[in-house]
C-alpha positions as CSV (number, residue, x, y, z in Angstrom):
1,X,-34.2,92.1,7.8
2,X,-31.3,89.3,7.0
3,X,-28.6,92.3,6.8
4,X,-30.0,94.0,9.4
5,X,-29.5,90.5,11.6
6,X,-25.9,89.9,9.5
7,X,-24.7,93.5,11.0
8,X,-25.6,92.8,14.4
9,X,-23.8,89.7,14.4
10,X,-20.5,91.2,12.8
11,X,-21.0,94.3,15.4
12,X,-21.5,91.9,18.2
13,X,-18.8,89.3,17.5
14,X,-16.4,92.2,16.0
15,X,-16.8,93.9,19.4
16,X,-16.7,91.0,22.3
17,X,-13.1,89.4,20.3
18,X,-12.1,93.2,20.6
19,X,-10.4,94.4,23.4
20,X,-10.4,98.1,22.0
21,X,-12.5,100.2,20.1
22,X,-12.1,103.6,18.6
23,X,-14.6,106.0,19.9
24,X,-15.5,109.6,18.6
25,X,-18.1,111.5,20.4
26,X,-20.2,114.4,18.7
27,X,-16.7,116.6,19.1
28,X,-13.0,116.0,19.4
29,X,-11.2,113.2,18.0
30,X,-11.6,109.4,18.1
31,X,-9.8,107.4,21.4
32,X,-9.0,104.3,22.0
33,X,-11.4,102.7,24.8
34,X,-11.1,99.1,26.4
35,X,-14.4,98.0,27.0
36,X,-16.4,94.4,27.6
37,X,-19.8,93.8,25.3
38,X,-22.4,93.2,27.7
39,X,-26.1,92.8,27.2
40,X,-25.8,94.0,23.2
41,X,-23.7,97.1,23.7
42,X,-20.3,97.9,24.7
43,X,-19.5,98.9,28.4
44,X,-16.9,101.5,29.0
45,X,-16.4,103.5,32.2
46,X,-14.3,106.5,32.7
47,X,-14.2,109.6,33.6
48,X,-12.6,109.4,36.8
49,X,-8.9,109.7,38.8
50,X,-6.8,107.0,37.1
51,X,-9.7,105.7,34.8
52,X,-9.9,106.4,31.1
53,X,-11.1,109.9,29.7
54,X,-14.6,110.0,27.9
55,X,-15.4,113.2,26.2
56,X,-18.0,113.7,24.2
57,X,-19.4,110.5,25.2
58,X,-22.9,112.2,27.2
59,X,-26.6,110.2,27.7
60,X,-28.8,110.8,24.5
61,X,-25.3,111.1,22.4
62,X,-24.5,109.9,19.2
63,X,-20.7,108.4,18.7
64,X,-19.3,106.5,16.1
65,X,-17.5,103.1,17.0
66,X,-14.5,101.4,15.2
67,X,-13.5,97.9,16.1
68,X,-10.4,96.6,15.5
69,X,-8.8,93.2,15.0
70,X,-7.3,91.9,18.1
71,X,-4.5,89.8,16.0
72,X,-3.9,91.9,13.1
73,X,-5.0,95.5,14.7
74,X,-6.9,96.4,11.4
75,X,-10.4,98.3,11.5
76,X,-13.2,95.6,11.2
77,X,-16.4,97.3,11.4
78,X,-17.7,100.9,12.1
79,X,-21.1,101.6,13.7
80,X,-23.3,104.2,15.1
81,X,-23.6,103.9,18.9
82,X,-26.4,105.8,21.1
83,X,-24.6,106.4,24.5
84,X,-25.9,105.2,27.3
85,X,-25.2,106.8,30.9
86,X,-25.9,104.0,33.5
87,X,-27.2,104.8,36.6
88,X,-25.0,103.7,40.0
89,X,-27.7,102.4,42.5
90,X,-29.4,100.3,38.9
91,X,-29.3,96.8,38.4
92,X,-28.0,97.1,35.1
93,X,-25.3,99.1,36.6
94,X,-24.6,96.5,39.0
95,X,-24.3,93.6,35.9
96,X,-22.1,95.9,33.8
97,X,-19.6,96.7,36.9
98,X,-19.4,93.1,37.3
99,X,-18.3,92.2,33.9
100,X,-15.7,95.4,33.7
101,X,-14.3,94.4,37.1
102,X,-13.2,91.5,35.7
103,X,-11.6,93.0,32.7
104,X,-9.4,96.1,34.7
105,X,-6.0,95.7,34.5
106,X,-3.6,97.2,37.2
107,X,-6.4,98.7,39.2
108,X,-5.1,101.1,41.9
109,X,-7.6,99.6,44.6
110,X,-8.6,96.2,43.7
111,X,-11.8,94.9,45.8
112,X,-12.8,99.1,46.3
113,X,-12.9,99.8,43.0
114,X,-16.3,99.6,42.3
115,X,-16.9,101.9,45.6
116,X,-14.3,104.3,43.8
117,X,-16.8,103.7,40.3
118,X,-19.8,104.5,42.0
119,X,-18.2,107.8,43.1
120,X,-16.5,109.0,41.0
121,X,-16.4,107.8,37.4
122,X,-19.3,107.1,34.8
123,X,-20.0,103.9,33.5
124,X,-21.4,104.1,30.1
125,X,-23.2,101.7,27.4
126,X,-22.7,102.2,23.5
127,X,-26.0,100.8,21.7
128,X,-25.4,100.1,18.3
129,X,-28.1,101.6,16.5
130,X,-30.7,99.8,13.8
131,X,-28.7,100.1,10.4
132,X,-25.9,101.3,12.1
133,X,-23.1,100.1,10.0
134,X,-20.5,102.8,8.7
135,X,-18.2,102.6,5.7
136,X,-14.9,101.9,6.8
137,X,-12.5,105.2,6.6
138,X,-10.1,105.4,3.9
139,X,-6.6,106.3,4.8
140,X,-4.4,106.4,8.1
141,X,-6.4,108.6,10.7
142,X,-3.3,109.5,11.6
143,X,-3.1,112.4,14.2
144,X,-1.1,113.8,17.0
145,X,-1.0,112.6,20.4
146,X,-3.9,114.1,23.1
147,X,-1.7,116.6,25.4
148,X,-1.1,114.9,28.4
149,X,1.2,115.8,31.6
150,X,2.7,112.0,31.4
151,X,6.1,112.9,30.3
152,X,10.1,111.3,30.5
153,X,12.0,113.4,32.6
154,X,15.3,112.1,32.2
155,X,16.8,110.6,29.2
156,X,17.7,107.0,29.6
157,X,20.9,105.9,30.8
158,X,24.3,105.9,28.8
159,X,24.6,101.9,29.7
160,X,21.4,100.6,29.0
161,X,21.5,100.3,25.4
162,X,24.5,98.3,26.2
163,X,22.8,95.8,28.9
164,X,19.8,95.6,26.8
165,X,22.3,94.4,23.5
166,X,24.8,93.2,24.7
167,X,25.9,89.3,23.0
168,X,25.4,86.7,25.4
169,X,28.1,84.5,26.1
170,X,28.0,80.7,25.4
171,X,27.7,78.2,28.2
């Protein structure tokens, strides 16, 4: 019972301190999600135009989480999550959209994005499951980029370098 409580404290704390986790669904490969930790799970929505993807990540699901250290970047913890698709006209829907609103960065709408959530993304809770813990993964995980159609189409300018290293002079 004690490690079962120890483990939901380190998954808890890990993942509030965090501001991304590593998620893999039943397929494809792990991504790196923001998120908040709300109600003992963490909150993620996606899914939709100019939100983050979530594949895999389907009600009844399993996916395994990996938290990292917001300072150092180094994996924490792992756990077992059972994903949770929350409904838009729910009040836990409501109380999760209210804590994520807070945390979006450069959102294209401000005040309407919730409207725009309700619409068109999915907002989705990760429970960590009882004895969830996971031994950390040896190695690198290393692995090529997701495609995307985000690409440079020109290559920088001949005088940047220059502007960007260039010695000051003294005053």
């Amino acid at each position: 019972m004690t490690d079962t409580l120890l483990d939901r404290a380190l998954v808890e704390e890990a993942t509030k301190k965090s501001g991304l986790v590593w998620v893999k669904g039943p397929a494809g490969p792990s991504r790196a999600l923001w998120h908040v930790w709300h109600e003992g799970g963490a909150v993620v929505v996606g899914d939709g135009p100019g939100e983050q993807p979530l594949p895999g990540l389907v009600d009844g699901a399993e996916a395994e989480v990996t938290v990292r250290s917001k300072d150092k970047g180094g994996r924490l913890v792992t756990w077992a999550a059972t994903v949770v698709e929350l409904d838009p006209q729910s009040p836990e829907w409501e109380a999760a959209v209210a804590e994520l609103k807070g945390k979006r960065l450069n959102a294209p709408d401000g005040e309407g994005m919730t409207l725009r959530w309700a619409r068109e993304c999915r907002v989705v809770r990760l429970v960590p499951c009882a004895g969830g813990l996971r031994p950390l993964p040896e190695g690198s995980l290393a692995a090529p980029p997701v495609p995307t159609s985000a690409t440079t189409r020109e290559p920088i300018p001949a005088g940047l370098p220059r502007l960007l290293f260039r010695k000051r002079r003294g005053r």
